[in-house]
C-alpha positions in Angstrom: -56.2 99.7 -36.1 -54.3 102.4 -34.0 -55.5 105.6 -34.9 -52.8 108.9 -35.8 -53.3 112.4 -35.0 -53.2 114.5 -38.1 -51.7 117.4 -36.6 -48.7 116.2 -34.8 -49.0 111.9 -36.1 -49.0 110.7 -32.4 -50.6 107.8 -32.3 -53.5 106.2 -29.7 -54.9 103.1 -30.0 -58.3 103.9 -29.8 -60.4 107.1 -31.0 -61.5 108.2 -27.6 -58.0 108.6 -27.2 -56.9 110.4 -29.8 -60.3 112.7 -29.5 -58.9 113.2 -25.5 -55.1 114.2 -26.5 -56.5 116.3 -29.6 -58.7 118.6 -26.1 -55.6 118.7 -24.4 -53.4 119.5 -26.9 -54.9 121.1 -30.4 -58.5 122.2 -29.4 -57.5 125.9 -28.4 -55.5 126.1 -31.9 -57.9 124.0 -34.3 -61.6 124.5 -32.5 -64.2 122.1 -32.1 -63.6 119.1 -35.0 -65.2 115.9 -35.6 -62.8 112.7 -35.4 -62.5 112.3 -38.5 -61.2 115.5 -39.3 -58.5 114.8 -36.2 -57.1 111.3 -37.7 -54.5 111.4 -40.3 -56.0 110.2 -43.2 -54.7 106.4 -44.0 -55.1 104.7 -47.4 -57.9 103.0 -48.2 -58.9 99.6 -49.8 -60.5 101.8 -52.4 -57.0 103.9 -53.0 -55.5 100.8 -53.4 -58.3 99.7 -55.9 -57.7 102.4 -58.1 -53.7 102.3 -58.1 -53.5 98.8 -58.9 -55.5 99.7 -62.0 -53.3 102.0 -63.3 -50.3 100.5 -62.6 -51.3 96.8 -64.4 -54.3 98.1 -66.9 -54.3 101.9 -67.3 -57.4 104.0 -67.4 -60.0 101.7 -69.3 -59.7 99.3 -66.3 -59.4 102.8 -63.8 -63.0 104.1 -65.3 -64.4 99.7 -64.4 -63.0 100.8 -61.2 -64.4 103.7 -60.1 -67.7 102.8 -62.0 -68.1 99.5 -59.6 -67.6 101.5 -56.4 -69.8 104.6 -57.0 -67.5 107.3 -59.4 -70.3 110.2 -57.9 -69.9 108.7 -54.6 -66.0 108.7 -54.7 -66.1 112.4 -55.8 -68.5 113.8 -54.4 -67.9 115.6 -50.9 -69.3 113.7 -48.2 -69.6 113.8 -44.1 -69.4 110.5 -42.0 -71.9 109.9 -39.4 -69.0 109.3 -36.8 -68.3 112.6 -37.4 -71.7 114.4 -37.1 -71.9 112.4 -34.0 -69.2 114.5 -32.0 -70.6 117.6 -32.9 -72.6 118.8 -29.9 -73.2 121.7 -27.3 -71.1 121.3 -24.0 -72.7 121.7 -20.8 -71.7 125.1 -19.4 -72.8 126.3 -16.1 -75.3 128.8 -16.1 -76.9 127.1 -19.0 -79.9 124.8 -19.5 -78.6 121.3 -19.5 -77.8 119.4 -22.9 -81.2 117.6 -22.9 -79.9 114.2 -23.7 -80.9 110.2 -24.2 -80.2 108.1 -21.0 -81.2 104.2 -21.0 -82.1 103.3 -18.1 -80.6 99.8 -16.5 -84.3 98.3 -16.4 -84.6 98.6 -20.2 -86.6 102.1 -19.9 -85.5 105.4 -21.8 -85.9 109.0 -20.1 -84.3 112.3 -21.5 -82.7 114.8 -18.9 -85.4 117.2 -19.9 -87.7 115.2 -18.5 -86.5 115.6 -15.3 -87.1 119.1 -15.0 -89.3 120.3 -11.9 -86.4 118.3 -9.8 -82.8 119.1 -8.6 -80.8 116.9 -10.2 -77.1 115.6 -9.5 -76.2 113.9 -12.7 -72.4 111.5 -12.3 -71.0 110.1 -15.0 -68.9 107.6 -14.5 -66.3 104.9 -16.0 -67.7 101.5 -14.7 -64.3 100.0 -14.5 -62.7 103.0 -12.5 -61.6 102.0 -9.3 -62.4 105.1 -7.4 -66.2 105.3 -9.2 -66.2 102.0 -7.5 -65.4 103.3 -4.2 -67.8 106.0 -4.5 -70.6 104.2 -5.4 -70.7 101.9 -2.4 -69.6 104.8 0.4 -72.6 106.8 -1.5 -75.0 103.8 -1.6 -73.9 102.8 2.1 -73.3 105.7 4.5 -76.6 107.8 3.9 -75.3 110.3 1.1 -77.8 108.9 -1.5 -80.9 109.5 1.1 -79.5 112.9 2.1 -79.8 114.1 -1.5 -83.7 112.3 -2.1 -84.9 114.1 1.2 -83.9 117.2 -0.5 -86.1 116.4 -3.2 -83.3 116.0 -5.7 -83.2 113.0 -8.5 -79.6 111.5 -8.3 -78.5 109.9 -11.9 -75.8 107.7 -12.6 -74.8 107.5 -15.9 -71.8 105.1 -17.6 -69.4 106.8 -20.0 -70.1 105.6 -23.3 -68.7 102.4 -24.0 -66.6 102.8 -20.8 -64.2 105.4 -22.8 -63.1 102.7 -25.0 -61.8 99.8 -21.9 -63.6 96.7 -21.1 -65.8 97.3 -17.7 -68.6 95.9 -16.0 -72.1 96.6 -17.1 -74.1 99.6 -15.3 -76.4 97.1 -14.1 -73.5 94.8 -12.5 -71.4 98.2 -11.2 -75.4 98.6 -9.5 -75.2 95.0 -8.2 -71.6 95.0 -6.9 -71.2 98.8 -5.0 -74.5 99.3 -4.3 -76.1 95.6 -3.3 -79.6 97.2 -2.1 -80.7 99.2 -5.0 -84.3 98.5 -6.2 -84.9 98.9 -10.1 -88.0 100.9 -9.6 -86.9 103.9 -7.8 -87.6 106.9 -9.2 -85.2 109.4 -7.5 -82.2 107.2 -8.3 -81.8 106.5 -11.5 -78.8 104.2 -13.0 -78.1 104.3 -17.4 -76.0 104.3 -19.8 -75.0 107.2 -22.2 -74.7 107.7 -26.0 -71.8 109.0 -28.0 -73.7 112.6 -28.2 -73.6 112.5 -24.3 -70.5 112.0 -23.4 -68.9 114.3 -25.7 -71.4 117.3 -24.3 -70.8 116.5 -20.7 -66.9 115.0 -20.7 -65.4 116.0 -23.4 -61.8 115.9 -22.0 -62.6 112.1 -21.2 -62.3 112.1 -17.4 -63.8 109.0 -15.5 -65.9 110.6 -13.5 -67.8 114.1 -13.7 -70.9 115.7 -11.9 -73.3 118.1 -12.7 -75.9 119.4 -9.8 -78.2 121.2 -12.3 -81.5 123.5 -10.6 -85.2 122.5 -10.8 -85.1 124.8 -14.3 -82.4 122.6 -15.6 -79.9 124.9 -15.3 -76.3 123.9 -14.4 -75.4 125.4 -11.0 -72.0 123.8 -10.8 -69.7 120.5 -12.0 -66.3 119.3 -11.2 -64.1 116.3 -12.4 -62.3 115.9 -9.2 -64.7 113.5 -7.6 -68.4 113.5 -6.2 -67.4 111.9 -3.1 -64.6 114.5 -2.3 -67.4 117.3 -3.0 -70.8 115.9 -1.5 -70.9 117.4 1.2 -70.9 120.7 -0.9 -73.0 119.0 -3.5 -75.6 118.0 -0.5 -75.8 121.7 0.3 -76.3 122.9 -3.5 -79.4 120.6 -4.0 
C-alpha cells in the first residue's frame, strides 16, 4: 500500500521513500521523527470495526467490539517498533562511529566497535546500483583494495538495508559478480549486510553509496556520498 506524507499528502510507494523526501523536504522544519509519525494516518480495519457497529447495532454491539480487540489496548498510548527502529545517532565526523550490527556474508556477525585498533573505510552500498557495481570490480581489480590493506586499514562493505526498498542481488552474489577472487576468510575485507538502525545512522538521506574512513580510535575522519571511487585516491591517503 503506497504510503502518504502527512505533512504535505505526497505520496511514495514505499517507506524508504517517503522517510528520504520527508530529509529533503520537512526534516529542518519537523526534526528527527519516526515513520510513523511521517505517514498520514489511513483508516484501519479496526476503525472500520467499530463504525460498522454503530451504524447497524449501536453501542451494546460498540462495547463487544472494542472488548474483542483489546478496549485498554485501543486506548491506551502506544509506540510501534517500526518507529523506535528509526530513532538513532547519525554518524558525524569528529565523532566515535555508531557502533553498529554487520552480518557478515559467511554467516558470521561482527560490530564496528570491534574493529577498533584499525583504520577503517566502511561503503555502503545499494547492491543493485550500477555505479556500486562498477566500483566494486575497478576496486577489487586494479590494486585499490591492497593499497588500503598495506596501510593496515580494514575495508567493509556493507549492503543498504533491504537494498533501499528495490529488488538487488545478494551481498554475497554482488561479491561473486564484481569482485570474482574474493576469499570468505579475509579478515581485512569484510563484505555484510546492514540493519534498519544502520542505515538510518549512516545514510539517512538514502543515497546508494556512502563512505566513511573512520581512525584506529573509531573516530570518523571524513565521509562523502559522491562516490568512493571518485575519492580513493584521497581516501588511500587518509588511511
Amino acid at each position: 500500500m503506497p504510503s502518504k506524507c502527512r505533512f504535505c499528502n505526497k505520496k511514495f510507494e514505499s517507506d524508504s521513500g517517503l522517510m528520504m523526501h520527508f530529509n529533503d523536504k520537512h526534516k529542518p522544519e519537523k526534526g528527527s521523527l519516526g515513520i510513523n509519525e511521517i505517514k498520514k494516518p489511513s483508516i484501519s480495519a479496526r476503525t472500520v470495526l467499530i463504525a460498522a457497529a454503530i451504524a447497524c447495532c449501536g453501542i451494546p454491539l460498540l462495547l463487544i467490539g472494542l472488548s474483542s480487540i483489546g478496549i485498554f489496548g485501543f486506548l491506551a498510548p502506544h509506540t510501534s517498533s517500526g518507529q523506535a527502529a528509526y530513532e538513532t545517532s547519525n554518524a558525524t565526523i569528529g565523532e566515535v562511529a555508531p557502533n553498529i550490527p554487520i552480518t557478515l556474508a559467511n554467516g558470521t556477525n561482527v560490530t564496528l566497535s570491534s574493529l577498533r585498533g584499525h583504520p577503517v573505510v566502511l561503503w555502503f552500498v545499494a547492491t543493485w546500483c550500477p555505479s556500486c557495481q562498477e566500483s566494486e570490480s575497478i576496486l577489487a581489480n586494479n590494486g585499490y583494495y591492497k593499497e588500503i590493506h598495506a596501510k593496515g586499514a580494514l575495508f567493509v562493505t556493507v549492503e543498504l538495508y533491504n537494498d533501499l526498498g528495490e529488488p538487488g542481488p545478494s551481498i554475497s552474489n554482488f561479491i561473486s559478480q564484481y569482485d570474482p577472487g574474493y576469499i570468505l576468510d579475509k579478515s581485512w575485507l569484510l563484505y555484510g549486510t546492514s540493519n534498519l538502525n544502520a542505515t538510518y545512522s549512516y545514510d539517512p538521506k538514502e543515497y546508494l553509496e556512502m563512505y566513511y574512513v573512520i581512525n584506529s580510535n573509531g573516530v570518523i575522519i571524513n565521509t562523502s556520498s559522491t562516490g568512493l571511487l571518485n575519492n580513493i585516491g584521497s581516501v588511500i591517503q587518509e588511511v
